[in-house]
C-alpha positions in Angstrom: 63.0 112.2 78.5 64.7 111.6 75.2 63.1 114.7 73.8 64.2 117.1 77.2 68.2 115.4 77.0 68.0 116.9 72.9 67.3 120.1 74.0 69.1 120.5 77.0 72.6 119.0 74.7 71.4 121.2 71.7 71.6 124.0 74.0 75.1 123.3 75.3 76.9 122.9 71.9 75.0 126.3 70.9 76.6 127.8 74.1 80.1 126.4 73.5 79.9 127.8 70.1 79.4 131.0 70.7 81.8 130.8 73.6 84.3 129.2 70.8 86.7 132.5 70.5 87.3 132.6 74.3 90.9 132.0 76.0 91.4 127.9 76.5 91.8 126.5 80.5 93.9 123.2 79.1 95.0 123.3 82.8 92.8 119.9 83.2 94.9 117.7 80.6 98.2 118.9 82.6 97.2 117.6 85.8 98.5 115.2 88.1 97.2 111.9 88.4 98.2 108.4 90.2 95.5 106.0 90.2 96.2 104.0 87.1 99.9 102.8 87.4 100.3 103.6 91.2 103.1 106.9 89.5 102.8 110.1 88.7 101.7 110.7 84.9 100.3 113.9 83.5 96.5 113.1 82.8 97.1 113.7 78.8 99.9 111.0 79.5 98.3 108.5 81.3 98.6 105.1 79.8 95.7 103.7 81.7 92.8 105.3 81.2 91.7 107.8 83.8 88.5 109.7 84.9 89.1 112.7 86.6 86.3 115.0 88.6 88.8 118.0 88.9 88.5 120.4 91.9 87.5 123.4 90.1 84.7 120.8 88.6 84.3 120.3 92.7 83.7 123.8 93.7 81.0 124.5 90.9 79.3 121.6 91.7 79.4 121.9 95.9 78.1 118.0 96.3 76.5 117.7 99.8 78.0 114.2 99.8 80.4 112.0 98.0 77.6 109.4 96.9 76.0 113.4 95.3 79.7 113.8 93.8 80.0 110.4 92.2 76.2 109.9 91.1 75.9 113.9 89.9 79.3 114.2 87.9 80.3 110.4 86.2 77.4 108.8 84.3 78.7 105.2 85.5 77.8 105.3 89.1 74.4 104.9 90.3 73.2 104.6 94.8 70.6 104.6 96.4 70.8 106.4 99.7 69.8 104.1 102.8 70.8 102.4 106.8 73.2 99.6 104.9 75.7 102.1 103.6 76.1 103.9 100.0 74.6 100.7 97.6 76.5 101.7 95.2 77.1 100.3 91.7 79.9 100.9 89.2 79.2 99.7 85.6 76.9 96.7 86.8 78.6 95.9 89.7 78.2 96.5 93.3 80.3 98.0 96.2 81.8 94.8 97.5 83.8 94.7 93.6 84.9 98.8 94.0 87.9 99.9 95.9 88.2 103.0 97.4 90.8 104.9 98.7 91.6 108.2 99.9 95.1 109.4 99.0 95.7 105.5 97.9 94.6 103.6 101.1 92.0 101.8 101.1 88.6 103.1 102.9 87.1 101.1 105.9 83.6 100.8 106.6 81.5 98.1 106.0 77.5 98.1 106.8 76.1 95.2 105.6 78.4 94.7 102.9 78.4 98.2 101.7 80.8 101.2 102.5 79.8 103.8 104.8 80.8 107.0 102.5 80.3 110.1 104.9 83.5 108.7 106.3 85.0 111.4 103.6 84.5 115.0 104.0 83.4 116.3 100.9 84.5 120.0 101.6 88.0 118.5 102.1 88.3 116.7 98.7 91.2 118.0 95.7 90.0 116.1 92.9 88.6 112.5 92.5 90.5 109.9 89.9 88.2 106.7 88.9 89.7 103.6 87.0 87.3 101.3 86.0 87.9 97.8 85.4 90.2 95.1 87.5 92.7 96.6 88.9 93.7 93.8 90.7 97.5 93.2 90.0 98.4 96.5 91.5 95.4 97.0 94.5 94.5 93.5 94.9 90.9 91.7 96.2 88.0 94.0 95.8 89.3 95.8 92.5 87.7 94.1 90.2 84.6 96.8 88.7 87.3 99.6 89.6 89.1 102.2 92.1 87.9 105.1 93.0 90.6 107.5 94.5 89.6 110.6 96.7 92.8 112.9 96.7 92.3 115.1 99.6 93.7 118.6 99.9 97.1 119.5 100.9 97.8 122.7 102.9 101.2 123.7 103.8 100.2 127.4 104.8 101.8 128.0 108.4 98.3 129.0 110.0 95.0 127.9 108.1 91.5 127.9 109.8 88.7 127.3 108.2 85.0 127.1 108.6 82.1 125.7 106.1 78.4 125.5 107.2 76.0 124.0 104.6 72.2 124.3 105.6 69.6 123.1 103.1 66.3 121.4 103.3 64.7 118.9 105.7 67.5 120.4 107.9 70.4 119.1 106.2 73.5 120.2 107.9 76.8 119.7 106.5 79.6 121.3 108.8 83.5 121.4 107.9 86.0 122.6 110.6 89.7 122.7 110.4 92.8 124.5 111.9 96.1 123.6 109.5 99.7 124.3 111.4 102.9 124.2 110.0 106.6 125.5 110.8 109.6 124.3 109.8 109.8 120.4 109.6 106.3 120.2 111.4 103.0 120.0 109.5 99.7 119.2 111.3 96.4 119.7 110.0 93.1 118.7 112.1 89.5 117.8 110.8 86.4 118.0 112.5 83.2 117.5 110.1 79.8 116.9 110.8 77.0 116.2 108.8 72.9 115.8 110.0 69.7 115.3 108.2 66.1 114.5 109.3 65.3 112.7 106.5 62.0 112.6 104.5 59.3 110.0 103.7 57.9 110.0 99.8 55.0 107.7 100.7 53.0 106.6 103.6 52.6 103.0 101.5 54.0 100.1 102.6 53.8 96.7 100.5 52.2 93.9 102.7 53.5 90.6 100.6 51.2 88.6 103.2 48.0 90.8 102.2 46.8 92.0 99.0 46.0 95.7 100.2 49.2 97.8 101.6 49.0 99.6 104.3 49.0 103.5 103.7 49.6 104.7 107.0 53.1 103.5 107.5 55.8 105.8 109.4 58.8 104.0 107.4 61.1 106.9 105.9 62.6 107.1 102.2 65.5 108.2 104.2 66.0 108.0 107.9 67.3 110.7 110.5 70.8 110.3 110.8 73.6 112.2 112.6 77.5 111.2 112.1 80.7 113.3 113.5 84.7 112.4 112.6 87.6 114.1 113.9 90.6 113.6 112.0 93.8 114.1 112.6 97.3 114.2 109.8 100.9 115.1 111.1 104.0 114.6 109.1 107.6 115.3 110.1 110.7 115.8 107.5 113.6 114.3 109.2 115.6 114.7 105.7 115.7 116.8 102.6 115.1 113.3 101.4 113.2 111.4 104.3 109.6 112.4 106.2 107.7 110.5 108.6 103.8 110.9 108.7 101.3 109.8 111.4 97.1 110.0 111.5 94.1 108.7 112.9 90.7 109.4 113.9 87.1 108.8 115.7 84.4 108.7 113.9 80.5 107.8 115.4 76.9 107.6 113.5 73.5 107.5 114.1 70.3 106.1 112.8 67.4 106.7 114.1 63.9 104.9 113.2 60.1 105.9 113.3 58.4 104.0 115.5 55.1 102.6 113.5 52.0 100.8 114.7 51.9 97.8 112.6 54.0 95.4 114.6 54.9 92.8 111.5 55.7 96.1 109.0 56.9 99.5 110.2 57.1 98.9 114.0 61.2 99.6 114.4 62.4 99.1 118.1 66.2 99.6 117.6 68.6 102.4 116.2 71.4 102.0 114.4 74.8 103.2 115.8 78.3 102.7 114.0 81.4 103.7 115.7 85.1 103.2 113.5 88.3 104.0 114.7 91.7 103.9 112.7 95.1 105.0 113.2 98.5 105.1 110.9 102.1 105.4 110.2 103.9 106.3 106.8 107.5 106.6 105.9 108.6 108.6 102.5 112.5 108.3 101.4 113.5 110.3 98.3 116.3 107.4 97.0 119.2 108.5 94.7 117.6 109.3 91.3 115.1 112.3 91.0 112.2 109.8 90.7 113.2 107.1 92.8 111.3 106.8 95.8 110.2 104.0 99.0 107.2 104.0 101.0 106.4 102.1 103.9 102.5 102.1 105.6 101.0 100.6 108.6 96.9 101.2 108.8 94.9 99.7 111.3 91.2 100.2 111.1 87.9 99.3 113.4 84.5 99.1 112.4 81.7 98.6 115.0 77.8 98.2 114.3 75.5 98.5 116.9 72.2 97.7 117.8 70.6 100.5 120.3 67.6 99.7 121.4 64.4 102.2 122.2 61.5 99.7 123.7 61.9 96.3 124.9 62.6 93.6 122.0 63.0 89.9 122.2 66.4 89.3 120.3 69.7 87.2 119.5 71.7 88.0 123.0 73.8 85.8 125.2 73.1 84.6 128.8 74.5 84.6 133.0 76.5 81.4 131.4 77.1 83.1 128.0 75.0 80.6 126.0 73.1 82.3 122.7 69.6 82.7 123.7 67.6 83.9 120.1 64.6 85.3 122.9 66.6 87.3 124.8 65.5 90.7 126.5 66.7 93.7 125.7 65.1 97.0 127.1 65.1 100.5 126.3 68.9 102.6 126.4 70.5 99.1 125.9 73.1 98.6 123.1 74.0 95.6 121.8 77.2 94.8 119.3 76.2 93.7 115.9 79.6 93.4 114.5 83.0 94.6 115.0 85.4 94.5 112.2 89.6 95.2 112.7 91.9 95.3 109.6 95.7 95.8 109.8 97.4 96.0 106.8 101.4 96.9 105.9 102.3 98.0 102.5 106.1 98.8 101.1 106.8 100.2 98.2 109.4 101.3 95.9 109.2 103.0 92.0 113.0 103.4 90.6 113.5 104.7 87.0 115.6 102.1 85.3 115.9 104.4 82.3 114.8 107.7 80.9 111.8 105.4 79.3 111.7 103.0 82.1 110.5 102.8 85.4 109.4 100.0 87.3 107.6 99.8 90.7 107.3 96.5 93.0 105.8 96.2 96.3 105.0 93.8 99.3 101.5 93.8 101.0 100.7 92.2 104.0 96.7 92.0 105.8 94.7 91.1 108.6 91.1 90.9 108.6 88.9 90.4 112.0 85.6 90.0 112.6 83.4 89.8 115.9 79.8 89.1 115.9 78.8 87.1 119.1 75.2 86.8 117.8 75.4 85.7 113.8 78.6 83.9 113.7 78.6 80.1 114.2 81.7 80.7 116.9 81.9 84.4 118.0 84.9 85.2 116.0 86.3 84.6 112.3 89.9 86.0 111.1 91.6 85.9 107.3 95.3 86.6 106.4 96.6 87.8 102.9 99.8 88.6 101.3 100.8 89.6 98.0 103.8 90.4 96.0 103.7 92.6 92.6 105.6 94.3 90.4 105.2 96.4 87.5 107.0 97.7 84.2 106.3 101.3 82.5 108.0 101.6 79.5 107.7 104.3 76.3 109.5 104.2 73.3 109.1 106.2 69.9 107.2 104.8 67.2 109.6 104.5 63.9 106.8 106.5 62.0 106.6 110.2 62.9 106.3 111.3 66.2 104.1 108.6 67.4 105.0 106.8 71.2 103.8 103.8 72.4 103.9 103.0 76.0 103.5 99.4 77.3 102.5 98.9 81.0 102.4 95.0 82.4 101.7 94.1 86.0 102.1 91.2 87.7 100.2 90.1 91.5 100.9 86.9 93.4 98.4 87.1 96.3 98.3 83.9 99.1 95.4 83.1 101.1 95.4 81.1 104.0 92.1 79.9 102.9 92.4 79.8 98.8 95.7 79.5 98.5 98.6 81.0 95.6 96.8 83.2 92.5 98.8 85.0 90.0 96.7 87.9 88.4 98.8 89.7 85.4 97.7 92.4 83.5 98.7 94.5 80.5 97.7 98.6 79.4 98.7 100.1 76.1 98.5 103.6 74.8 99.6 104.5 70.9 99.6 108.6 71.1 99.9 110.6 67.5 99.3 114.1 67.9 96.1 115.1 69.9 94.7 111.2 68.9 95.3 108.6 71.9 94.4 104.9 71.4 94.2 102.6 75.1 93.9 99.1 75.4 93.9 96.6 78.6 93.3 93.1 79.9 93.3 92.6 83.2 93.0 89.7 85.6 90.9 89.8 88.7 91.0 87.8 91.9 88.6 88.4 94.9 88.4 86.1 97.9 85.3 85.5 100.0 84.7 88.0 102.6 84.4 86.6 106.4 80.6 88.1 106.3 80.0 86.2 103.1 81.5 82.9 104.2 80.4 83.1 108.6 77.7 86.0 108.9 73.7 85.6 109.9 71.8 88.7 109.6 68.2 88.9 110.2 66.1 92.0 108.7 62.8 93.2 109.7 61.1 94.9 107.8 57.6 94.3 105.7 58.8 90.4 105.7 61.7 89.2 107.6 64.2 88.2 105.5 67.3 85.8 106.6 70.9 86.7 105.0 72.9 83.5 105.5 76.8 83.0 104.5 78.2 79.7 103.4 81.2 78.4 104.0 81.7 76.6 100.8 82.2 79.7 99.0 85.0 79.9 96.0 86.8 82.5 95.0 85.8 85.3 92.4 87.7 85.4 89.2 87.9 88.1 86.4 88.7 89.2 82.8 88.4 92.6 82.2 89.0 94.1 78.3 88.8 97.5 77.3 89.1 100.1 73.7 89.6 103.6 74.7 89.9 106.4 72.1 90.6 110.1 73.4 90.9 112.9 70.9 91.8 116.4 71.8 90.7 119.2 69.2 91.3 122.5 70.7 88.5 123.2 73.6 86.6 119.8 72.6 88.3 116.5 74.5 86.0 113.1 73.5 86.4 110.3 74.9 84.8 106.3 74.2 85.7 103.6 75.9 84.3 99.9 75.1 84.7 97.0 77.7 83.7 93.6 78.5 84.3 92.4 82.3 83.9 88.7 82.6 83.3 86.6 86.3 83.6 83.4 87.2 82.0 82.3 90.6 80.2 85.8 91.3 79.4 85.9 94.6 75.3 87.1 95.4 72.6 86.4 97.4 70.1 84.0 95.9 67.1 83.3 97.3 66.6 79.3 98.8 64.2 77.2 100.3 62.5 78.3 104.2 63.8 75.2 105.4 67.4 76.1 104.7 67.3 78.4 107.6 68.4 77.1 110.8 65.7 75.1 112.7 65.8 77.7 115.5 65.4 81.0 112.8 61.9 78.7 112.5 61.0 78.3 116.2 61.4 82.2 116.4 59.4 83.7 113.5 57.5 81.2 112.1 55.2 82.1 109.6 57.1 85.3 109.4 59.8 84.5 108.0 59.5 85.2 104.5 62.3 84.7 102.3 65.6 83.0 102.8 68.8 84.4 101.0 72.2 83.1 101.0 75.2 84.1 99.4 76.5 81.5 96.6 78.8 81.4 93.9 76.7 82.9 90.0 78.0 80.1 87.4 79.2 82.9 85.7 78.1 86.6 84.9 79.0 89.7 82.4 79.0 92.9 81.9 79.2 95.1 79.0 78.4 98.4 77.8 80.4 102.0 76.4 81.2 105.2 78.0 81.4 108.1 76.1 82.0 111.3 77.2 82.2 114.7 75.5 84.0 118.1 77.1 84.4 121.5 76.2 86.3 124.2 78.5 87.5 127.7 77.5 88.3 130.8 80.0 84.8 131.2 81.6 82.3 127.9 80.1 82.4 124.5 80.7 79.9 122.2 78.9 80.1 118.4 79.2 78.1 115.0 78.1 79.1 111.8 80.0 76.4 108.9 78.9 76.9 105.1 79.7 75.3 101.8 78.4 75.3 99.0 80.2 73.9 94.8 79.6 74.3 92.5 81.8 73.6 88.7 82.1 74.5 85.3 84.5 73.5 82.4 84.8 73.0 81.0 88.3 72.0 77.5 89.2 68.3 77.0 90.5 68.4 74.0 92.8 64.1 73.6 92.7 64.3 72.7 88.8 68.0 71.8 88.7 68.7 74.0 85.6 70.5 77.1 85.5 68.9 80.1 84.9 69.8 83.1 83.3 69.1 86.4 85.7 70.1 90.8 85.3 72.7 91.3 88.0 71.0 93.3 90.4 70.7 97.6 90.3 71.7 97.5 86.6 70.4 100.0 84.4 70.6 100.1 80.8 71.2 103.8 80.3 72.7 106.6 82.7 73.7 110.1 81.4 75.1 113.4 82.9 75.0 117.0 81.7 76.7 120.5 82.4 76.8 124.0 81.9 79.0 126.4 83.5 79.8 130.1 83.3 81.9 132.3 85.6 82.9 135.8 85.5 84.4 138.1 87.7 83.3 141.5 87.9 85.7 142.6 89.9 88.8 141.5 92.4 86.1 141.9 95.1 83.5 139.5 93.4 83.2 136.8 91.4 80.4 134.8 90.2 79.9 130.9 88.7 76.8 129.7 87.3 75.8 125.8 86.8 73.5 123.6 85.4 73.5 119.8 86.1 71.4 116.9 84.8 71.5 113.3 85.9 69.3 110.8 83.7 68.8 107.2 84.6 66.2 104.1 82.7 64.8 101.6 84.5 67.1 99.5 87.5 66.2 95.8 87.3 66.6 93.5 90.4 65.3 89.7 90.9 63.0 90.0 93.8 61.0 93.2 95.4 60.1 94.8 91.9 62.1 97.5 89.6 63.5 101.1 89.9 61.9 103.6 87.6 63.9 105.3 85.4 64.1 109.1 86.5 66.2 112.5 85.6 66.7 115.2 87.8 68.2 118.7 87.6 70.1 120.7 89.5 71.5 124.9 89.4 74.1 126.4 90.9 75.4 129.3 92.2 79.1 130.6 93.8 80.0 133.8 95.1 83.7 134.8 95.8 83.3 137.8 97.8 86.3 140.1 98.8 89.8 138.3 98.6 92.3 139.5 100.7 95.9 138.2 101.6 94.3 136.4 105.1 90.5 135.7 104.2 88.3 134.1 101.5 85.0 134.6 101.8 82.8 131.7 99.5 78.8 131.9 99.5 77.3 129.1 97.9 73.5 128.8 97.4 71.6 126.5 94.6 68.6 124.5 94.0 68.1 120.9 93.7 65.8 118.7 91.3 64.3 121.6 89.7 61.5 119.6 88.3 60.1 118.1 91.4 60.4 114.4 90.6 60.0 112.4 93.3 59.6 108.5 93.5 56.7 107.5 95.5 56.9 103.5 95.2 56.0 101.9 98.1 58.6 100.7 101.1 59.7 97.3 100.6 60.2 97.9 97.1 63.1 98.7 95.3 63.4 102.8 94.5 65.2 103.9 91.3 66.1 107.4 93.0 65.8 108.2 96.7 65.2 111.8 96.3 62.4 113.8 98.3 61.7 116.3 95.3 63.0 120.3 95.1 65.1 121.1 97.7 67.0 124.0 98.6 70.5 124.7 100.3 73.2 127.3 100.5 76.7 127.1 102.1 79.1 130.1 103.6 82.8 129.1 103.8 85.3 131.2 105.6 89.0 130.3 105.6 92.2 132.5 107.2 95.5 131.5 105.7 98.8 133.4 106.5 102.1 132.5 105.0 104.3 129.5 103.4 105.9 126.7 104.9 109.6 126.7 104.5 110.3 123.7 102.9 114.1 121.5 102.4 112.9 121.5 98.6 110.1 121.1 95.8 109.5 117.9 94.2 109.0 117.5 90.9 104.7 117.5 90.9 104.6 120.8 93.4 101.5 121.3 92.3 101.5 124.8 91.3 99.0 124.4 88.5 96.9 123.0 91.1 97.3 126.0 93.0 96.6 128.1 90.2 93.1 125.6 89.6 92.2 126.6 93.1 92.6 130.2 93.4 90.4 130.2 90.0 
């Protein structure tokens, strides 16, 4: 592996050097970005550090899927494809400690602790802006490893309709539908996407943990069949030069559906999964009196619905005539039975005023709901949370005394109240010293999480090789965090490096551990006996770390881009073992000591009727260490693309997109019930035809400041 990453760099920096006398695209350091202080900064300018997966990076790259976007283009992501959602893991730590939003609010979808992310269209995405660390003073619980901010793309053309069919092996389907209208005041722009695969299985072996040979006839897949649809819908209105209203919602629905084996304690699966979310929302923009003065005022409510739907006839957790919980109830084939059903309501108002020409402060006012309904693993069939939170933070630059040097201070401040943990103050404090093309960061930041109502109520029972009991406790404290980082960026012509070192320290980590049989409920006993096999419940780690530097090299001129992003990672906690009383030091769970990603692109155009782009993509990963149910190997795939820009006109693109993925055929073949490093099913093909029919320009009362014409510019290139 080592010797295959040497080449493969070697052969980029011998590229970029004879590319060296080529025009510069320095397009990428004058964009937009809003993640890290909430406010517009140009990237170059950004006093908190900022990854950015640029939509020209985007449309090289044509991810299938956002967990292929993340895990293909930033070194410090790593998932693992499966029924429970993304399993995803940001610098050592896992989903439920990432935040992500789409156009700043906050994405909802749990599965099992674990965001669903094909609720985001991946054809619709502008660019992608990642903070890492806590980033709790400004976006509050569930910030603590970072944010991750999907920026979707805005369209203000008076008719656009658009069409993009992706078709690649083990019929993957991706499609993307939408129909843009806008006159006058009036903007509306409607999303229908769909997205299908039949999955793949890498090995007929299953691991038996009650029998010393597996089975190696199993039907379990790597990756089941799965169909999900969303229709989306965004309207704004501009009732002012200064003041526009916006409204959205929409319905989105997913299916799992499981092979049917023949061994009845391993791969025999008598249910399908079926999620169904619904969400809706209201916005209000007012332009105030100075040019970057500005309020905003949103209302979100989201559902969340997990089914159960069933396809032979299973003894199960159901209620009865009288409504008591019976755990042997019947259900028979075509019946559906709710799992869970989670609501959140949540009101955010915000203001940013620019004190001074150096100065600009934003404050804000949150207010949540959270409810959760699970009639049959819930102590009482429901379980509800409140939390509000007040913040406010400071931007301010000044010039350094010496030369042309500025340094720009940027503290935060978060009081958060809990109806069940109370008041928490959670500061934080960024720095950035720029001289020339040298930029210096540092932050500290203070992160607060509370329990979620799955961690402290839920019972989940999975079947699979063993049955294995997920129990939440009640006594559950809340999550702190201190999160330090050193970033260097230095910009010498086409070359931009960046390092970043960071520590991110938590107290109370909340994971499952694994407890004594006979701390399931008596009744869990009656019902599976000998079958049940392990007990796990969520508890509070004594404390844990993480650790590691992410470096990342970039070189752009007119038509080659060539980029290095590589990340270390340690981890360690300490969580108490209650059979030896003694605490015990443990990994946490999915980390993996190294993680790289390479690229090389070319494009040309040969004429105004065709244009072509070229890629090359590597994603290297070591070993993934967990505490039960084995290791991940360590892996690297490759991937190479092609795009094709075919006859521009003033109403139609035409994009063809075609490319071939994992080159080298790896595939991981470890058995089912043990942990996978990669879920991939080995080469695979795919190729993608977009058309899209745009006529004219919105008239608009007037541009703001960030119109986005370079991003324009980015597009059209």
């Amino acid at each position: 592996m080592a010797r295959r990453l040497g080449l493969a760099f070697g052969f980029m920096l011998l590229a970029a050097d004879l590319m060296a006398q080529t025009t510069l695209l320095s397009d990428s350091l004058q964009e937009v970005v809003v993640t890290g202080t909430g406010t517009q900064h140009l990237l170059s300018q950004a006093p908190v550090q900022t990854e950015v997966i640029s939509g020209r990076t985007l449309r090289h790259y044509g991810g299938r899927s956002l967990e292929d976007i993340l895990g293909g283009l930033s070194a410090s992501f790593a998932f693992n494809e499966g029924d429970m959602g993304s399993q995803m893991q940001m610098n050592g730590l896992g989903n439920q400690y990432i935040l992500v939003l789409v156009d700043g609010k906050r994405l909802h979808g749990d599965v099992g602790g674990e965001n669903d992310l094909s609720l985001v269209d991946p054809h619709n995405i502008e660019r992608i802006e990642i903070v890492k660390g806590a980033a709790s003073a400004l976006y509050g619980s569930d910030a603590i490893a970072g944010v991750i901010n999907i920026i979707t793309k805005k369209h203000d053309e008076a008719l656009l309709v658009e069409n993009s069919t992706r078709l690649g092996s083990y019929a993957d389907v991706r499609q993307h539908n939408a129909l843009g209208l806008a006159s006058g005041r009036l903007k509306s722009y409607t999303n229908l996407q769909l997205q299908h695969s039949d999955g793949w299985q890498n090995t007929a072996t299953e691991w038996t943990p009650s029998s010393t040979d597996p089975i190696t006839d199993s039907r379990s897949k790597t990756v089941n069949r799965h169909t999900n649809w969303q229709l989306a819908e965004q309207l704004s209105f501009e009732l002012s030069p200064r003041l526009e209203l916006t409204a959205g919602g929409s319905l989105y629905e997913k299916d799992i559906n499981r092979p049917r084996g023949k061994y009845p304690k391993y791969d025999v699966k008598t249910f399908d999964m079926h999620y169904a979310n619904a969400s809706a929302a209201l916005g209000a923009r007012w332009k105030m009196g100075g040019a970057d003065d500005v309020m905003t005022l949103d209302v979100d409510w989201n559902r969340h619905a997990y089914y159960h739907q069933f396809t032979a006839t299973t003894l199960a957790e159901g209620f009865d005539d009288q409504g008591r919980l019976i755990l042997d109830y019947p259900y028979f084939e075509g019946q559906r039975a709710l799992q869970s059903d989670q609501r959140r309501l949540m009101a955010h108002l915000k203001a940013v005023v620019a004190l001074s020409a150096g100065h600009r402060l934003s404050a804000g006012l949150e207010a949540r709901y959270d409810y959760l309904k699970a009639p049959t693993s819930l102590a009482e069939a429901t379980a509800s949370d409140n939390t509000e939170a007040l913040y406010v933070q400071d931007e301010w630059s000044c010039p350094v005394k010496r030369g042309s040097a500025t340094l720009h201070l940027t503290p935060g401040l978060r009081l958060n109240r809990n109806e069940g943990f109370g008041l928490r103050l959670t500061p934080k404090l960024s720095a950035m010293l720029t001289a020339g093309a040298l930029r210096l960061r540092a932050s500290w930041s203070q992160g607060f999480k509370t329990p979620t109502l799955k961690e402290m109520n839920y019972r989940y029972v999975r079947e699979m090789t063993t049955v294995i009991m997920y129990l939440g406790n009640r006594n559950l404290r809340a999550q702190t965090s201190d999160y330090f980082s050193l970033n260097a960026e230095y910009t010498l012509g086409p070359l931009n490096l960046t390092a970043t070192g960071y520590v991110n320290r938590l107290d109370n980590m909340i994971t499952l551990v694994t407890v004594p049989r006979n701390e399931a409920p008596a009744d869990y006993h009656i019902q599976y006996g000998e079958m049940l096999g392990k007990v796990r419940r969520y508890e509070n780690m004594e404390d844990a770390r993480t650790r590691g530097v992410d470096v990342s090299l970039r070189y752009a001129a007119k038509d080659f881009t060539a980029g290095l992003g590589y990340s270390y990672l340690d981890t360690d906690a300490h969580v108490y073992d209650s059979d030896h009383e003694r605490l015990v030091s443990v990994t946490i769970d999915g980390m993996a000591h190294h993680k790289a990603n390479l690229f090389a692109t070319w494009t040309h155009t040969f004429s105004p009727a065709y244009r072509l782009g070229v890629g090359l993509y590597g994603r290297l990963s070591s070993k993934r260490y967990y505490q039960v149910d084995g290791d991940g190997k360590g892996y690297q795939t490759w991937r190479l693309t092609t795009t094709h820009d075919l006859g521009r006109s003033r109403l139609f693109d035409f994009r063809l997109e075609a490319g071939i993925d994992n080159i080298l055929n790896y595939c991981d073949r470890t058995p089912h019930g043990l942990h996978l490093g990669t879920t991939t099913p080995g080469r695979t093909v795919y190729a993608t035809l977009t058309v899209r029919l745009k006529k004219g320009k919105r008239v608009r009362f007037n541009n703001t400041k960030f119109n986005s014409n370079k991003q324009q510019q980015n597009e059209e290139d």
